[in-house]
CHARMM internal coordinates of N, CA and C (Angstrom, degrees):
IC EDIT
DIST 1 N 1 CA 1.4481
DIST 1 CA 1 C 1.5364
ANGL 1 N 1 CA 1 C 108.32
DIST 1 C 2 N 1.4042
ANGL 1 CA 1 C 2 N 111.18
DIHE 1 N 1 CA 1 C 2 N 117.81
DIST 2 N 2 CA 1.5575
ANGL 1 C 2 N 2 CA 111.88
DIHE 1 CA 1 C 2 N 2 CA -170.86
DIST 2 CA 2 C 1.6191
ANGL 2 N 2 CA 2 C 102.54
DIHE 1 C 2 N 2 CA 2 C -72.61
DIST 2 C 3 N 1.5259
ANGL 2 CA 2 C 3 N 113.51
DIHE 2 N 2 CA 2 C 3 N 163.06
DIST 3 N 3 CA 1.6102
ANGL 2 C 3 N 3 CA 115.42
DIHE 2 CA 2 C 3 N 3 CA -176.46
DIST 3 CA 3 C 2.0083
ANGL 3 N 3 CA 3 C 100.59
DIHE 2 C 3 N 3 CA 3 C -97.06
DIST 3 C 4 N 1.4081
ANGL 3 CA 3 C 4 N 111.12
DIHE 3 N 3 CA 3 C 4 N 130.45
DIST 4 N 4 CA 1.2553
ANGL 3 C 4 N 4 CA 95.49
DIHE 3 CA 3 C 4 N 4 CA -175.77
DIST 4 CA 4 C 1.4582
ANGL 4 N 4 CA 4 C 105.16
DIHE 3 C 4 N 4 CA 4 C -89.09
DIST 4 C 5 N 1.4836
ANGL 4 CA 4 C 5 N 104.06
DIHE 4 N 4 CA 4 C 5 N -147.31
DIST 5 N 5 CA 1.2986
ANGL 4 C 5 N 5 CA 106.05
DIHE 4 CA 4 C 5 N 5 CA -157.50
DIST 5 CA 5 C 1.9950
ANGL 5 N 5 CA 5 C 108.71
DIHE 4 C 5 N 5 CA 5 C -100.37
DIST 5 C 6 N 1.7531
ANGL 5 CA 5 C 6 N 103.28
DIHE 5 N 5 CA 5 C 6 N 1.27
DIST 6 N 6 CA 1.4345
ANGL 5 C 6 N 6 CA 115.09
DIHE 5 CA 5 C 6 N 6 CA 163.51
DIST 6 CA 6 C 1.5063
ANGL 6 N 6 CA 6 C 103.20
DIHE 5 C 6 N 6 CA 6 C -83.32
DIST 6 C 7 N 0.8173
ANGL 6 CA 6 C 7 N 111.00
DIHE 6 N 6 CA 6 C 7 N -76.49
DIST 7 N 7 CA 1.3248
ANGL 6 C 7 N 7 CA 124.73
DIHE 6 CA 6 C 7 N 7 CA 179.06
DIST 7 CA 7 C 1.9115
ANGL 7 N 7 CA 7 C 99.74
DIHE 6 C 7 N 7 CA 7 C -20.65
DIST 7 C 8 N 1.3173
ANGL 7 CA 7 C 8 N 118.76
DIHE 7 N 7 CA 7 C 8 N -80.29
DIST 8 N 8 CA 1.8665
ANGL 7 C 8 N 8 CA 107.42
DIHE 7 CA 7 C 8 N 8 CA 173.43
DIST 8 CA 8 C 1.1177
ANGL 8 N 8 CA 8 C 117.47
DIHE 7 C 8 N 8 CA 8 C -44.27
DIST 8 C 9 N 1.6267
ANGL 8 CA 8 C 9 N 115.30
DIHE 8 N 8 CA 8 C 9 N -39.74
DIST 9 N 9 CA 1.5606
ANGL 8 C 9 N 9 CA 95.27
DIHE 8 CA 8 C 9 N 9 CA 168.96
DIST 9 CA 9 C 1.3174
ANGL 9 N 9 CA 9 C 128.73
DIHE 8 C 9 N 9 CA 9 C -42.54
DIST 9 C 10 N 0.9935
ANGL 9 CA 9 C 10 N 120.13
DIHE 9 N 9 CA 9 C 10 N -54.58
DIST 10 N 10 CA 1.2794
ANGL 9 C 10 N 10 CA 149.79
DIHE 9 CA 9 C 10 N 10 CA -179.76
DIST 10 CA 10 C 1.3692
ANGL 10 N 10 CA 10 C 120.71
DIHE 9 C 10 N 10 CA 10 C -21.30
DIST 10 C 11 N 2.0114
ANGL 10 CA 10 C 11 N 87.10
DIHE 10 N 10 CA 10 C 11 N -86.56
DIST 11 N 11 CA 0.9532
ANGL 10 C 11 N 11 CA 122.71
DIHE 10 CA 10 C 11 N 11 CA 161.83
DIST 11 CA 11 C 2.2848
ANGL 11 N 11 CA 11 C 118.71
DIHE 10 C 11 N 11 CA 11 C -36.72
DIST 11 C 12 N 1.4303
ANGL 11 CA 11 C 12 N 106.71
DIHE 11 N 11 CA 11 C 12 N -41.23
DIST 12 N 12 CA 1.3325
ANGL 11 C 12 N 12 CA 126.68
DIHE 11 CA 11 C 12 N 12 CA -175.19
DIST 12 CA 12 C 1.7125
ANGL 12 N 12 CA 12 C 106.53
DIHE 11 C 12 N 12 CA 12 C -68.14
DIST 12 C 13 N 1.3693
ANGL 12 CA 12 C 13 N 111.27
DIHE 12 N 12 CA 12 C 13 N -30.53
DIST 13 N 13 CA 1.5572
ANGL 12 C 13 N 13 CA 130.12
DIHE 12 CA 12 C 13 N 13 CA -177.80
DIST 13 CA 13 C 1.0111
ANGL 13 N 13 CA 13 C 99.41
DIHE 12 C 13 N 13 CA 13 C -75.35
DIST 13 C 14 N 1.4001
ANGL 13 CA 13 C 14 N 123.50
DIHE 13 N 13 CA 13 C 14 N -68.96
DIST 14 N 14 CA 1.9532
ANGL 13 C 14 N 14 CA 129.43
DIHE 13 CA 13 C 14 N 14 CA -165.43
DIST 14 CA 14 C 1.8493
ANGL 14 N 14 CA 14 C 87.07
DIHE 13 C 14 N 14 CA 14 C -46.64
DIST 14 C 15 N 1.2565
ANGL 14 CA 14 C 15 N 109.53
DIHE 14 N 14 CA 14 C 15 N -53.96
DIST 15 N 15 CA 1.8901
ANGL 14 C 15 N 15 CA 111.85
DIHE 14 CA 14 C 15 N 15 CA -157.27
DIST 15 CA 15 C 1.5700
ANGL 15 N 15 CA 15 C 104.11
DIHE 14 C 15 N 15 CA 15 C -48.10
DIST 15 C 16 N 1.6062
ANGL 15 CA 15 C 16 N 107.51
DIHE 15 N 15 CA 15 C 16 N -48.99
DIST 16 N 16 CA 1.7607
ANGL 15 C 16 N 16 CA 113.65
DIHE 15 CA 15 C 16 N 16 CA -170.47
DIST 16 CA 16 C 1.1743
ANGL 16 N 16 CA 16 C 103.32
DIHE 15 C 16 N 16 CA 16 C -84.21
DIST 16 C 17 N 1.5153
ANGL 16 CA 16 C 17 N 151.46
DIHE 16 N 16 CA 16 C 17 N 23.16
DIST 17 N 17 CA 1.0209
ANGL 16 C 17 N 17 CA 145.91
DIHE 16 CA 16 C 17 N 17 CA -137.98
DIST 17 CA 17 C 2.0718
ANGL 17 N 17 CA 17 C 92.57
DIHE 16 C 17 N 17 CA 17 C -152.80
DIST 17 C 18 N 1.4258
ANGL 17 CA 17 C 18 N 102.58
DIHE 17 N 17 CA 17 C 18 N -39.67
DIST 18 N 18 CA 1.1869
ANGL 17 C 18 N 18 CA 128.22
DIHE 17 CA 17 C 18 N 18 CA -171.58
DIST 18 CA 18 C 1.4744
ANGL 18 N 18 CA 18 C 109.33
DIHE 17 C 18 N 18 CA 18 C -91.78
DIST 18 C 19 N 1.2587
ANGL 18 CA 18 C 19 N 129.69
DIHE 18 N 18 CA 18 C 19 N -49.56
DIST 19 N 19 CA 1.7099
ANGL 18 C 19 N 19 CA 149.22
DIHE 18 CA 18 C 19 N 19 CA -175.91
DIST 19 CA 19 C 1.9437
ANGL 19 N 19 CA 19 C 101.92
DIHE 18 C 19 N 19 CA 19 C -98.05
DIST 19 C 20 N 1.1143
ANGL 19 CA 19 C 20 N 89.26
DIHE 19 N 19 CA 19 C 20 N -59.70
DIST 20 N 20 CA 1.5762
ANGL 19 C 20 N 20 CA 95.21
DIHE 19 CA 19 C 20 N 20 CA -166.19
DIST 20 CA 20 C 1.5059
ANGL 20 N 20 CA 20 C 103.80
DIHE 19 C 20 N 20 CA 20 C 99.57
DIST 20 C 21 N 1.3881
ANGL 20 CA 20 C 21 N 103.17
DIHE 20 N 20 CA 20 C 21 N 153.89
DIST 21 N 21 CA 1.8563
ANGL 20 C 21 N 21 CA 114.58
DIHE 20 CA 20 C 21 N 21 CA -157.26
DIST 21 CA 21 C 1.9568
ANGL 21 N 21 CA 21 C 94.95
DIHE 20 C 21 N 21 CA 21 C -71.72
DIST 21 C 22 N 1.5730
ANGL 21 CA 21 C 22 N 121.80
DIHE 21 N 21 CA 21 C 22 N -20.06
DIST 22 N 22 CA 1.1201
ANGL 21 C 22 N 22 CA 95.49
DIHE 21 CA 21 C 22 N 22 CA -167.89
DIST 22 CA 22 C 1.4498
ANGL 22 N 22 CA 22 C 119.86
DIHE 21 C 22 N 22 CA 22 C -96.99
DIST 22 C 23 N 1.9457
ANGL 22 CA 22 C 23 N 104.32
DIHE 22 N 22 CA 22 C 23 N 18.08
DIST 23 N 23 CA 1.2188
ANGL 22 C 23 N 23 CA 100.93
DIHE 22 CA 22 C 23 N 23 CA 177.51
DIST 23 CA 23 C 1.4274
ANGL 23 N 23 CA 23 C 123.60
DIHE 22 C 23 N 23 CA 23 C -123.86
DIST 23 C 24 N 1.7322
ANGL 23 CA 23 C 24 N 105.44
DIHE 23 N 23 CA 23 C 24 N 5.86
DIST 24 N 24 CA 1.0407
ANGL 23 C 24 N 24 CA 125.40
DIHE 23 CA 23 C 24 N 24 CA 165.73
DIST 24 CA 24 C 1.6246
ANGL 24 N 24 CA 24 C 108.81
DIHE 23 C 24 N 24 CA 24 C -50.04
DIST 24 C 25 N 1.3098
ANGL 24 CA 24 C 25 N 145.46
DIHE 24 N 24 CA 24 C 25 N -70.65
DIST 25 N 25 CA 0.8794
ANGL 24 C 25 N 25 CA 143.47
DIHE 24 CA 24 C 25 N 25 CA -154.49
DIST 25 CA 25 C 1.0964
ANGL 25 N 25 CA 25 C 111.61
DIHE 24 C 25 N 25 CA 25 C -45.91
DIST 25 C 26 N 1.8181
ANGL 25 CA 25 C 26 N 121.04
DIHE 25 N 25 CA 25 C 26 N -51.44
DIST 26 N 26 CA 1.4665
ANGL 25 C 26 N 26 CA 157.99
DIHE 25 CA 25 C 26 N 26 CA 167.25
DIST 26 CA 26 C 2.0676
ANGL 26 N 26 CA 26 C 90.13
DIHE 25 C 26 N 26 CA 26 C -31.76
DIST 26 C 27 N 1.4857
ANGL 26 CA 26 C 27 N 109.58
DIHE 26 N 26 CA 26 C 27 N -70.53
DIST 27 N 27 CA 1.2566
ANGL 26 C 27 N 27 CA 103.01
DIHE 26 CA 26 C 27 N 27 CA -171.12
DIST 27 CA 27 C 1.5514
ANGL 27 N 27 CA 27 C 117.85
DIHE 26 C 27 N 27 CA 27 C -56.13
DIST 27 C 28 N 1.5489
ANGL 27 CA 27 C 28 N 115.43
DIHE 27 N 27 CA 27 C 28 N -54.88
DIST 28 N 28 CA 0.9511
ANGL 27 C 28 N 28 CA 122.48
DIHE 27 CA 27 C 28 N 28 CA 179.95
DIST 28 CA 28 C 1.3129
ANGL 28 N 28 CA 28 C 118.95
DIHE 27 C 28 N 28 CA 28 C -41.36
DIST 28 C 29 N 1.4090
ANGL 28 CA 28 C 29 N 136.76
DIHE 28 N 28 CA 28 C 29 N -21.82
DIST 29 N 29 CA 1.5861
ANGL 28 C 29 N 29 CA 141.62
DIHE 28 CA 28 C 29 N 29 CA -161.43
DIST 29 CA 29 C 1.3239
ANGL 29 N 29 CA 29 C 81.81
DIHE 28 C 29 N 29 CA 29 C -96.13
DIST 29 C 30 N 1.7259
ANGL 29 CA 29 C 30 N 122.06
DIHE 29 N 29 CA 29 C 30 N -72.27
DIST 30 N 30 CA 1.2137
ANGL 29 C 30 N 30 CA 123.62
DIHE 29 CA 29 C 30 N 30 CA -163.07
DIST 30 CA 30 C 1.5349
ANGL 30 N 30 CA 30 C 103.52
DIHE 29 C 30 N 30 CA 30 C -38.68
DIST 30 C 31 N 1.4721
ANGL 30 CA 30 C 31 N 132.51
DIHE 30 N 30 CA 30 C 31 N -62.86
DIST 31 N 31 CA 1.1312
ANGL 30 C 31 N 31 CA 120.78
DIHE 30 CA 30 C 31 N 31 CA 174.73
DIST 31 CA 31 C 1.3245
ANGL 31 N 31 CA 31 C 142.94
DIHE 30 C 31 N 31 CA 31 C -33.30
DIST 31 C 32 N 1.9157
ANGL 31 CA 31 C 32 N 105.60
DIHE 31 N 31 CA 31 C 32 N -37.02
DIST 32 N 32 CA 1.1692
ANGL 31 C 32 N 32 CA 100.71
DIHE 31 CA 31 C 32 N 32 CA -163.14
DIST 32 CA 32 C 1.9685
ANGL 32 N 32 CA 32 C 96.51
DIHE 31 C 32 N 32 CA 32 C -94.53
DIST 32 C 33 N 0.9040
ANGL 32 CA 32 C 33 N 92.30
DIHE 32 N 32 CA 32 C 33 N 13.02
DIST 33 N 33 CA 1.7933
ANGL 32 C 33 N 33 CA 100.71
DIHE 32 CA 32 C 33 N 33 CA -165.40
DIST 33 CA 33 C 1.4480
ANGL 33 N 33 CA 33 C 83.96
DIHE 32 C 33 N 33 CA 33 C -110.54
DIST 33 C 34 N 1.3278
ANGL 33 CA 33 C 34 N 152.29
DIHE 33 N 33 CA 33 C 34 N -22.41
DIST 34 N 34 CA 1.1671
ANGL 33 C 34 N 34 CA 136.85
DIHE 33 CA 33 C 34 N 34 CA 145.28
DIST 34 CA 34 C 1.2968
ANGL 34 N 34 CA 34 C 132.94
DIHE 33 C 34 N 34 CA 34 C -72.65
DIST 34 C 35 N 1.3274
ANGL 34 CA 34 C 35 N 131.00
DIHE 34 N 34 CA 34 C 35 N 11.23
DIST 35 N 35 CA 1.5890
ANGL 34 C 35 N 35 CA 146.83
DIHE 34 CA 34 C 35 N 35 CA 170.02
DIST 35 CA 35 C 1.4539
ANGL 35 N 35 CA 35 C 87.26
DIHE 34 C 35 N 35 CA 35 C -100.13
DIST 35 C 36 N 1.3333
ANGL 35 CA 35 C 36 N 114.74
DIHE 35 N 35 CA 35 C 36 N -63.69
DIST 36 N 36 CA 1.2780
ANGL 35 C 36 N 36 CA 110.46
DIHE 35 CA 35 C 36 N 36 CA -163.38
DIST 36 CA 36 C 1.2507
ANGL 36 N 36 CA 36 C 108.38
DIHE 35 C 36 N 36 CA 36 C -29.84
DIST 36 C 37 N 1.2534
ANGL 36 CA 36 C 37 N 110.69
DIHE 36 N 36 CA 36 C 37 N -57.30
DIST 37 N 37 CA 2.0227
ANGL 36 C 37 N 37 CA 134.47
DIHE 36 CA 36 C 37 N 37 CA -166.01
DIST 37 CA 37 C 1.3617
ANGL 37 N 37 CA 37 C 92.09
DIHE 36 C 37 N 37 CA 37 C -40.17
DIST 37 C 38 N 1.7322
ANGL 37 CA 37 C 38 N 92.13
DIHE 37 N 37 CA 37 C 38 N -60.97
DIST 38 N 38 CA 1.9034
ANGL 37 C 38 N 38 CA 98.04
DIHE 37 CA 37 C 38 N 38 CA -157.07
DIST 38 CA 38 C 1.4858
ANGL 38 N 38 CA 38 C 111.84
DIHE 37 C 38 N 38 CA 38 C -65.45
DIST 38 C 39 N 1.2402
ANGL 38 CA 38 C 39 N 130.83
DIHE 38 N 38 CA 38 C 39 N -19.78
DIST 39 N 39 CA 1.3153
ANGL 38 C 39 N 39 CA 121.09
DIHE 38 CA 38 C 39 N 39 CA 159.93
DIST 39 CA 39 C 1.2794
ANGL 39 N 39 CA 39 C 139.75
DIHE 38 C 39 N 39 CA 39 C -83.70
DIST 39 C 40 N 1.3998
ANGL 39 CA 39 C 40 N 117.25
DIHE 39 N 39 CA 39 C 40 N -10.90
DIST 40 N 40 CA 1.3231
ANGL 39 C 40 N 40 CA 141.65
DIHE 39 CA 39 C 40 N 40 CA 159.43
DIST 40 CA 40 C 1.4537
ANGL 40 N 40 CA 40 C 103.47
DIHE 39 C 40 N 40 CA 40 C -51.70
DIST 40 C 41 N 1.8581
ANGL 40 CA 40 C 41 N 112.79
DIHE 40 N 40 CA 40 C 41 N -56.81
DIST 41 N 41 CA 1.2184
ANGL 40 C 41 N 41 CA 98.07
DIHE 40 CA 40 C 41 N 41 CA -175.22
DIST 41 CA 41 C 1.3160
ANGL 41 N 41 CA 41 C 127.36
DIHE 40 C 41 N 41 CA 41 C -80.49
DIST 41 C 42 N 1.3265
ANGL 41 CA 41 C 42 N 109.62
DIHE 41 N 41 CA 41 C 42 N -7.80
DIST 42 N 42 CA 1.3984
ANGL 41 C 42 N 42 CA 119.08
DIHE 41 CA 41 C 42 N 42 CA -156.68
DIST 42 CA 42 C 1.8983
ANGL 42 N 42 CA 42 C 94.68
DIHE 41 C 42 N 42 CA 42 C -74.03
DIST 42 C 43 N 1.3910
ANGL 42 CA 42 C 43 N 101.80
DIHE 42 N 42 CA 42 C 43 N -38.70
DIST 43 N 43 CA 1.4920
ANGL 42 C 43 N 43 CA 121.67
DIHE 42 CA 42 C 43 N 43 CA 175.99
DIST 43 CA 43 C 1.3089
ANGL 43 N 43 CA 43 C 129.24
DIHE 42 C 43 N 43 CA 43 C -53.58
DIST 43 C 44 N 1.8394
ANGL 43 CA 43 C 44 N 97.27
DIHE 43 N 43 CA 43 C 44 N -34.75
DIST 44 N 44 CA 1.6797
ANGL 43 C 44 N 44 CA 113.71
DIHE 43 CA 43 C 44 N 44 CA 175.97
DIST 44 CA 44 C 1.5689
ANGL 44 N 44 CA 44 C 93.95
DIHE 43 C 44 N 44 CA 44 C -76.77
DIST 44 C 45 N 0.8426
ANGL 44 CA 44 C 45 N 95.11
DIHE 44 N 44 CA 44 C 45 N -51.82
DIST 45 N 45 CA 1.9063
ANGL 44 C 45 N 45 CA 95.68
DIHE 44 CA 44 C 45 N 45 CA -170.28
DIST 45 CA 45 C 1.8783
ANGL 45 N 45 CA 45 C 104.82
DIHE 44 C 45 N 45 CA 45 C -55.85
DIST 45 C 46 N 1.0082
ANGL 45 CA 45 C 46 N 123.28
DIHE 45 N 45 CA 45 C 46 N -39.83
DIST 46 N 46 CA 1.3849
ANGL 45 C 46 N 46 CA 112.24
DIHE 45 CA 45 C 46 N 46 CA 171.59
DIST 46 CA 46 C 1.5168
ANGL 46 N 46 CA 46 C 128.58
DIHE 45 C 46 N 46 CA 46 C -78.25
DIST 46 C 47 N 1.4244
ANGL 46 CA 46 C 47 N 120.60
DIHE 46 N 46 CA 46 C 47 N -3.81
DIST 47 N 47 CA 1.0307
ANGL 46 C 47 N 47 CA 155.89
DIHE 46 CA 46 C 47 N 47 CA -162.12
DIST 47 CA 47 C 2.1729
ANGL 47 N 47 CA 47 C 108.51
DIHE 46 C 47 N 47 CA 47 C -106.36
DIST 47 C 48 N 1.1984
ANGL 47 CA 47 C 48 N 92.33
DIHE 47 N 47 CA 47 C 48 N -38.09
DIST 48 N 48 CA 1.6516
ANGL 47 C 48 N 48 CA 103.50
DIHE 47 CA 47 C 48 N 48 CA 169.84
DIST 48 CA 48 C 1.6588
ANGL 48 N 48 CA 48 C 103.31
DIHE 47 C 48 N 48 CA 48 C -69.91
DIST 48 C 49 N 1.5611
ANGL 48 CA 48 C 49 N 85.93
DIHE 48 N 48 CA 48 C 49 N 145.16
DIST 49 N 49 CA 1.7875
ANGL 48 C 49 N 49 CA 91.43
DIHE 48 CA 48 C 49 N 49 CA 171.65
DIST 49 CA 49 C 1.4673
ANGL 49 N 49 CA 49 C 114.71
DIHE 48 C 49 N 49 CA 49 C -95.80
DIST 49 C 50 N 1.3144
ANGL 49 CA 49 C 50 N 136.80
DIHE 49 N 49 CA 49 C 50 N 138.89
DIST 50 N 50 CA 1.2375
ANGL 49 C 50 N 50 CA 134.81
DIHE 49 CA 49 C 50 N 50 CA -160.37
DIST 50 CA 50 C 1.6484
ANGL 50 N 50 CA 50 C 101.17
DIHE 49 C 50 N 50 CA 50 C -60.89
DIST 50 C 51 N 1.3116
ANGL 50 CA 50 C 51 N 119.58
DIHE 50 N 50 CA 50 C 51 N 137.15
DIST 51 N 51 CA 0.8775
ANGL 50 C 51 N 51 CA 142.16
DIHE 50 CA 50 C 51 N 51 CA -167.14
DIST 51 CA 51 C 1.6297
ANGL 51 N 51 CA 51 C 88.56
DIHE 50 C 51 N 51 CA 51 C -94.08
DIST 51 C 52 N 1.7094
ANGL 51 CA 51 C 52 N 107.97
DIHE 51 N 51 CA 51 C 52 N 145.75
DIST 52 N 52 CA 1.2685
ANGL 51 C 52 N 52 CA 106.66
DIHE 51 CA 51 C 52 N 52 CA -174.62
DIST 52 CA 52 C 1.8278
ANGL 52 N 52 CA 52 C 113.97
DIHE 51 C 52 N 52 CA 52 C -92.27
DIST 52 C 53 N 1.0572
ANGL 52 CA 52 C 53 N 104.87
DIHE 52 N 52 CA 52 C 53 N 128.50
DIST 53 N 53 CA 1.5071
ANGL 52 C 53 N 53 CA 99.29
DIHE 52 CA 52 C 53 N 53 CA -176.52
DIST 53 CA 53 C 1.2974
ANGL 53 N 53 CA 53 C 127.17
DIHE 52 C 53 N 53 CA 53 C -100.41
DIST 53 C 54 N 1.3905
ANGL 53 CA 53 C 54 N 117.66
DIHE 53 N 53 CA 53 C 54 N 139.52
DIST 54 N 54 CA 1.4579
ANGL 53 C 54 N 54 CA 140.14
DIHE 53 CA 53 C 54 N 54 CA -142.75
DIST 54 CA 54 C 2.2976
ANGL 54 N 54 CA 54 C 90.35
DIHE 53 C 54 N 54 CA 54 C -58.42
DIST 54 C 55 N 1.1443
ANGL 54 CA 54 C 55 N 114.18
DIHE 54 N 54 CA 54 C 55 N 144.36
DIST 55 N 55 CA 1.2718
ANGL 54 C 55 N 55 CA 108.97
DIHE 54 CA 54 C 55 N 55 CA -161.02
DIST 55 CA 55 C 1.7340
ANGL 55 N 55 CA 55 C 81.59
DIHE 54 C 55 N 55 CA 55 C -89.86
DIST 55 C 56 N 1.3471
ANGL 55 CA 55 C 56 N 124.65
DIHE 55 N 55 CA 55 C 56 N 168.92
DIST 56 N 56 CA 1.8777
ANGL 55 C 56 N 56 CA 135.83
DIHE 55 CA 55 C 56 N 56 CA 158.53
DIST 56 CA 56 C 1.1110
ANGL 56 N 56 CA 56 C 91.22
DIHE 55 C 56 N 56 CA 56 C -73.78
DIST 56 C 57 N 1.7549
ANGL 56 CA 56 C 57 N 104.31
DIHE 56 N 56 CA 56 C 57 N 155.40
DIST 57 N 57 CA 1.7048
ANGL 56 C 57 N 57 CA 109.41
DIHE 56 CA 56 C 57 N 57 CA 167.49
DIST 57 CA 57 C 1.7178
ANGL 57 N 57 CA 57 C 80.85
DIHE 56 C 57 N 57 CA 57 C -105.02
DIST 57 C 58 N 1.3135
ANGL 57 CA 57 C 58 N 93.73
DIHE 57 N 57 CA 57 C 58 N 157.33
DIST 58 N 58 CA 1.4347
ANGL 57 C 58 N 58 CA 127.21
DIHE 57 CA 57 C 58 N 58 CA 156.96
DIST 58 CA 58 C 1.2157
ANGL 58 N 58 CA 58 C 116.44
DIHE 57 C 58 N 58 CA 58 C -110.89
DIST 58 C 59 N 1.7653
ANGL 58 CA 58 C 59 N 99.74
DIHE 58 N 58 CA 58 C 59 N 133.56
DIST 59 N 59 CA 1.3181
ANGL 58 C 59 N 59 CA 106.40
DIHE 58 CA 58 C 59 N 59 CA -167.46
DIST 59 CA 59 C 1.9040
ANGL 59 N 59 CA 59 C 101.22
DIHE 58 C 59 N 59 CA 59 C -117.83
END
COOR INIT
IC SEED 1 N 1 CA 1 C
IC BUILD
């Protein structure tokens, strides 16, 4: 069920209501500078060559 456009309002009120408008900005960076991260790594990690893994012994 998609969120409409009451619902973010909403949702946008509880946030400034909770932080206050002058620290939103503050969050918002932090956030987007934490995606950033997570796709950076997600990139290194696809970017590694499979490391060879130790075989089971059979007994």
């Amino acid at each position: 069920m998609p969120i409409g456009p009451t619902e973010l309002i909403i949702i946008l009120l509880i946030v400034v209501l909770l932080f206050g408008a002058r620290k939103l900005p503050e969050l918002a960076r932090g956030l987007g500078q934490s995606a950033k991260e997570f796709r950076k790594g997600l990139s290194e990690e696809e970017k590694k060559p499979e490391e060879s893994k130790p075989e089971q012994k059979q007994s």
